[in-house]
C-alpha positions in Angstrom: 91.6 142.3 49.0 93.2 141.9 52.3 95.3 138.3 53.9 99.1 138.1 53.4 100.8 140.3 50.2 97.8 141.8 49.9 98.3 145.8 49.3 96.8 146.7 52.4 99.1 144.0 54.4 102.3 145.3 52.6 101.1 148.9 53.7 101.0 147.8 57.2 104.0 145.8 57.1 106.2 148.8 55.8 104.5 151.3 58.0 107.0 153.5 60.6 106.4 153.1 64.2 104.7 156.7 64.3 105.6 157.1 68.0 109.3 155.9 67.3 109.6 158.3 64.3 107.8 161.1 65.4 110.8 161.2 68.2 113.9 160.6 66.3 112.3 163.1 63.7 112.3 166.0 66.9 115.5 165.1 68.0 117.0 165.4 64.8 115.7 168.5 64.0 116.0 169.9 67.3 119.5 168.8 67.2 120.5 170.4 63.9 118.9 173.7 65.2 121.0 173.6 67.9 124.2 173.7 66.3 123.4 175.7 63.8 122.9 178.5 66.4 125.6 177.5 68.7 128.6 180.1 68.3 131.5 178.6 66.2 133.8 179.8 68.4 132.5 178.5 71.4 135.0 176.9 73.8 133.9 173.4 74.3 136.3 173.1 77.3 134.0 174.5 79.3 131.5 172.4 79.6 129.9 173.4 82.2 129.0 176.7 80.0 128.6 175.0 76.9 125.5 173.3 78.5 123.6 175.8 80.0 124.0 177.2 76.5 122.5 174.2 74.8 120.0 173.9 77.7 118.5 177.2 76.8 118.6 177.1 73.2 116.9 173.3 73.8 114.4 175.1 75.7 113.5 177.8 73.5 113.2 175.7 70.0 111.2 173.0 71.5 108.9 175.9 72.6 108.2 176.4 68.8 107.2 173.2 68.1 104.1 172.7 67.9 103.9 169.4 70.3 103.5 168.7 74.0 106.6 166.2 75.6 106.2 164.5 79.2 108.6 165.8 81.5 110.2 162.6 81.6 110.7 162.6 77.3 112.0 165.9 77.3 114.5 165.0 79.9 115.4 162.0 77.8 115.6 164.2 74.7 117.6 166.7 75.9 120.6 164.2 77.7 120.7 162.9 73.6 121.1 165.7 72.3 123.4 167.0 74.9 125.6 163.4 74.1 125.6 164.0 70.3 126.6 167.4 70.7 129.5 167.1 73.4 129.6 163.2 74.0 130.0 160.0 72.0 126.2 159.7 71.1 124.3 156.7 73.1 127.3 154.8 74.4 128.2 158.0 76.4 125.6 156.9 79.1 127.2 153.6 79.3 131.0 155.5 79.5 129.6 157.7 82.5 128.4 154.2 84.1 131.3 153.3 87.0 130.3 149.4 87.1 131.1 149.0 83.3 133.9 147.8 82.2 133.9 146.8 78.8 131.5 148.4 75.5 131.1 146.4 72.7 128.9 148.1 69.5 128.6 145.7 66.9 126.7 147.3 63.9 123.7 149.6 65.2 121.5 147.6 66.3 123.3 144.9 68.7 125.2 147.0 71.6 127.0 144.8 74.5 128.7 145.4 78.1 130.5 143.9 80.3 129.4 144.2 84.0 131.0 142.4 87.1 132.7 139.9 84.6 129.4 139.2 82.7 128.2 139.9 79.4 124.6 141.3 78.7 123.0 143.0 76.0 121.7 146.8 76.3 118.6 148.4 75.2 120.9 150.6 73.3 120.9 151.6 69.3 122.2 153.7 66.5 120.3 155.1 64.1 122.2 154.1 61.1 125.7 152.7 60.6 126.1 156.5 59.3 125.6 157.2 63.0 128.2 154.4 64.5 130.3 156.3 62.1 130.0 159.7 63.1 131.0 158.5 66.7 134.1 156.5 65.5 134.9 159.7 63.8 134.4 162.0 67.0 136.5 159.7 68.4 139.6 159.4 65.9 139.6 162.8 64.5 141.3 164.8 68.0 144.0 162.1 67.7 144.9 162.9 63.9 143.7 159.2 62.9 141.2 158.2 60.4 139.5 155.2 59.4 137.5 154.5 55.9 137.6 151.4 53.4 141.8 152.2 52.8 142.4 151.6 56.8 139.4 150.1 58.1 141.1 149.0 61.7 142.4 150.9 64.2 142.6 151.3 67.9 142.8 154.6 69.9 142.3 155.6 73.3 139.8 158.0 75.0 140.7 161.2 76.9 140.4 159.6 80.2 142.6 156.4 79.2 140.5 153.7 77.9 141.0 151.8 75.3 139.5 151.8 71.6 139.1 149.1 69.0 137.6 149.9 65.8 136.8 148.1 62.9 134.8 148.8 59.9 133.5 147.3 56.6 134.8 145.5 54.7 136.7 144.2 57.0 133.4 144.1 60.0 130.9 142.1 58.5 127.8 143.6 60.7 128.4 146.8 60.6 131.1 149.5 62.6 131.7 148.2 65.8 133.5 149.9 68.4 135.1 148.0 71.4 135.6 150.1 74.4 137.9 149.2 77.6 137.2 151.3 80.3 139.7 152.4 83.3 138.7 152.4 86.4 138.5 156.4 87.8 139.7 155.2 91.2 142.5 153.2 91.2 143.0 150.1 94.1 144.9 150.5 96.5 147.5 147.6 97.9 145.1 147.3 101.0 142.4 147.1 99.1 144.3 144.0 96.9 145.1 142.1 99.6 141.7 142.6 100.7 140.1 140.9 98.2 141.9 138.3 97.6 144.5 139.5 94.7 147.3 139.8 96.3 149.0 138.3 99.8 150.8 140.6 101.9 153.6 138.6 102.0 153.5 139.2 97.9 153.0 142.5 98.5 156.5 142.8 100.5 158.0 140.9 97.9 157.1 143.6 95.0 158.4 146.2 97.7 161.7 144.7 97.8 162.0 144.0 94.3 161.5 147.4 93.2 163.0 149.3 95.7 166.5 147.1 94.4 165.3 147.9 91.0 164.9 144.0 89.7 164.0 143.6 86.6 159.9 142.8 86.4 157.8 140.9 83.9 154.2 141.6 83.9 152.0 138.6 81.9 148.4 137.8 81.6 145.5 137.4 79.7 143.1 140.2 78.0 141.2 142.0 80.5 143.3 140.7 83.7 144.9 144.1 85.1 148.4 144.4 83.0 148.0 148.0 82.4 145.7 149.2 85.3 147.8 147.2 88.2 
């Protein structure tokens, strides 16, 4: 019999994407290869070594498989790999991008920036809240902090400065989710203030004077408005 709840519809309904699953499937598996033949003792400082050394181990494993990727795929598969082995999994592409300023990751499946003051959704996904998970602890275990169901909040910062908010069940109802502030690598200038508009120069001279008396300062404003960075 075939029409809706038929067996043949339920089969077709619960069906994998093949294409989908045939990839995360040789990522994973390339991917646990990988470190499994990495040295233990390999210093991770370095990354510059540390990659060519993935690079060629990627290389010669997906030689044995028994499947032929696109150039373009196997460049994909490899910077994944590459960001689950030395990076923060799929949000490292978004971390490495200079015009975001905000990450939001709520659950696996619904990831958010913030770009030029706006808020969009990204084409970006987890494979599992087990995977969220494994990121939130990458990023909490170098700063001796943990988070499970007995301290399910906690905020951290990343090596380069930014800011970390995570919460997790039961206190997230969707999921993990991971908030990310980013710093800006280059910091503005006074000149380049003035020039657009956030400070006067007359202000400017102001500030000068004050702290070169050493008057006391008080620095107020919203979330997101420049406390720390200015």
């Amino acid at each position: 019999p075939t029409g809706p709840n038929s067996p043949e519809d339920l089969r077709r309904r619960q069906a994998p994407a093949p294409a989908r699953d045939a990839y995360a499937e040789l990522k994973s598996r390339l991917q646990q290869k990988i470190v499994a033949e990495l040295d233990p003792k390999l210093d991770l400082s370095k990354t510059d070594q540390v990659r060519k050394t993935i690079e060629e181990l990627f290389n010669t494993l997906l030689g044995l498989e028994d499947i032929v990727v696109a150039r373009a795929e196997r460049l994909r598969l490899f910077d994944e790999i590459l960001s689950e082995i030395l990076g923060y999994g799929p949000i490292q592409k978004l971390l490495n991008d200079d015009t975001i300023t905000e990450i939001m990751v709520n659950g696996p499946h619904n990831v958010f920036i913030e770009r030029r003051g706006k808020i969009e959704k990204v084409p970006v996904v987890f494979e599992s809240d087990q995977h969220v998970m494994r990121i939130i602890d990458r990023i909490v275990s170098p700063l001796g902090r943990r988070v499970d169901e007995g301290s399910p909040y906690v905020d951290a910062r990343l090596p380069d400065g930014s800011r970390v908010n995570i919460v997790i069940p039961p206190l997230a109802l969707m999921g993990p989710t991971i908030t990310i502030r980013k710093f800006s690598r280059i910091p503005f200038t006074l000149e380049e203030l003035v020039k657009n508009g956030t400070f006067t120069s007359e202000y400017v001279e102001f500030v000068k004077a004050s702290v070169s008396v050493k008057l006391n300062i008080i620095i107020s404003g919203g979330t997101g408005t420049g406390k720390t960075t200015q």
